[in-house]
N, C-alpha and C positions, 0 to 999 in steps of 0.2 A: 589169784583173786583179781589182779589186778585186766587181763587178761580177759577174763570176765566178764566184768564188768565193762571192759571199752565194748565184751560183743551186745552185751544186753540194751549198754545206752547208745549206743550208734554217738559217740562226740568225740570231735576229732582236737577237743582239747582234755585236759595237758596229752603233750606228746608221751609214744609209749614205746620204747625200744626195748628189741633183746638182743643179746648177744648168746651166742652159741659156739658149739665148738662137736667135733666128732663125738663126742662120749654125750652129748646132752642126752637126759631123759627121752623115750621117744613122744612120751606125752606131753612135755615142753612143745617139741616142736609140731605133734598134732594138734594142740589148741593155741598154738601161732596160726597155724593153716583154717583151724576152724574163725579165727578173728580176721583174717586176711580176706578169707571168703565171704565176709560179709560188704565189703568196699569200703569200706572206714577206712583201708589205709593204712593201719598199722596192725601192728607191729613192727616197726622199722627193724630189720633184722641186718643183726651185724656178727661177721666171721670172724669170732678169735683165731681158729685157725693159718688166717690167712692174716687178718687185721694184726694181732702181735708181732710176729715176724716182720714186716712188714716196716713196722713201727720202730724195732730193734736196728734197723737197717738204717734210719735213720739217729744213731747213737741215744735211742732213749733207751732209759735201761727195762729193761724183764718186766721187775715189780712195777713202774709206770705205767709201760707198756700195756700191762693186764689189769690196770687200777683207772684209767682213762673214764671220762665221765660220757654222760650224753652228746653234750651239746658242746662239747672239742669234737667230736666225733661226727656232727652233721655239718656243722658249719669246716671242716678241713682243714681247721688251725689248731695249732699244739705249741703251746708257750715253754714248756716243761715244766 
């Protein structure tokens, strides 16, 4: 829905991220591509696949790692 609606109203507030990962629906990630395609800009799409590991590397644990919010996640800081 939310998805959606950023394609129908073209506004590039509030920000709208997804996270994904190999097993995502493929319709998740078609109507990422269908909102992308319009130039709005988001969906910020972000790799669990790569993103948690990653994360782990840096001593945060699993459940952290894959509970991480937005905006730890654009801005590059992680307090734990």
């Amino acid at each position: 829905m939310c998805m959606e609606t950023t394609k129908r109203c073209q506004k590039v507030e509030p920000n709208l991220s997804l996270r994904l990962h190999k097993d995502s629906p493929r319709g998740v990630w078609v109507k990422a591509i269908e909102v992308i395609e319009t130039g709005v800009g988001m969906p910020a799409l972000y790799n669990d696949d790569v993103l948690v590991p990653a994360m782990m590397r840096y001593d945060i644990p699993a459940e952290e790692a894959r509970d991480v919010r937005d905006e730890r996640l654009q801005s590059g800081r992680y307090s734990g």
